[in-house]
C-alpha positions in Angstrom: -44.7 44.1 -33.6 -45.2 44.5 -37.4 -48.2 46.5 -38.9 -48.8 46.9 -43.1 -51.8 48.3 -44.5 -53.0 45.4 -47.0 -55.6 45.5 -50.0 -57.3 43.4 -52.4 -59.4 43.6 -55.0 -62.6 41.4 -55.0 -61.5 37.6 -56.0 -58.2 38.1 -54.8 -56.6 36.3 -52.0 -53.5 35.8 -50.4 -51.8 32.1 -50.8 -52.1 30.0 -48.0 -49.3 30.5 -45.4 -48.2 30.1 -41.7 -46.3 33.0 -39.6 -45.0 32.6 -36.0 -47.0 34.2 -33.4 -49.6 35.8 -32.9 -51.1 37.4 -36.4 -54.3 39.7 -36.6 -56.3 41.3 -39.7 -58.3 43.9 -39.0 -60.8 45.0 -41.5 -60.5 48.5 -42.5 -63.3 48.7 -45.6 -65.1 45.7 -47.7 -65.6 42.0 -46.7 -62.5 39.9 -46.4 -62.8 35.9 -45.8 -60.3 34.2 -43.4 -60.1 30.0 -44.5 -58.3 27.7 -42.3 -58.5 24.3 -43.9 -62.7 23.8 -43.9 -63.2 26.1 -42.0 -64.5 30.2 -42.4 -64.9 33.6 -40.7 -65.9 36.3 -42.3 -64.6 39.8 -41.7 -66.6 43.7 -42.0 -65.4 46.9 -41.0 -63.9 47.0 -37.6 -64.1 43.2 -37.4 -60.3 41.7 -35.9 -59.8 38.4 -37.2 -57.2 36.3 -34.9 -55.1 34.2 -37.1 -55.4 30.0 -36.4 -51.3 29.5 -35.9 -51.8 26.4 -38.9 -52.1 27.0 -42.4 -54.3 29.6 -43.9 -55.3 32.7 -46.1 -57.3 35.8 -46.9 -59.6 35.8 -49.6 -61.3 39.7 -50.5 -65.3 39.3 -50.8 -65.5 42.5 -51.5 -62.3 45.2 -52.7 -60.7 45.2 -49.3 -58.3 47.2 -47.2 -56.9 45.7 -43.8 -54.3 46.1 -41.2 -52.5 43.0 -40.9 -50.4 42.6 -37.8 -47.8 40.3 -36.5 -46.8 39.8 -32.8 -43.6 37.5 -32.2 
């Protein structure tokens, strides 16, 4: 398992991207926006986003800190 404490500032995103296995974000502080082709889910503090295993990426709503975390 791999953990790393992520931020963003509002309007930033990370690319879109794929990663083998199982991938989580969990929210730490502000809004963060997973997209997975059309579709959305939105992430608050506390929330744990599960990763689709196709293309996607993180865009910050708000300025954002998460703990993103990969299982292989």
């Amino acid at each position: 398992m791999r953990q790393t404490v992520m931020a963003l500032r509002q309007g930033e995103h990370i690319h879109e991207h794929e990663h083998p296995g199982e991938v989580t974000v969990q929210v730490l502080h502000g809004q963060v926006r997973l997209v997975a082709g059309p579709d959305s889910w939105d992430g608050l503090p506390g929330d744990l986003l599960v990763m689709p295993e196709h293309r996607h990426r993180v865009e910050a709503v708000q300025d954002s800190v998460f703990l993103f975390t990969t299982a292989r």
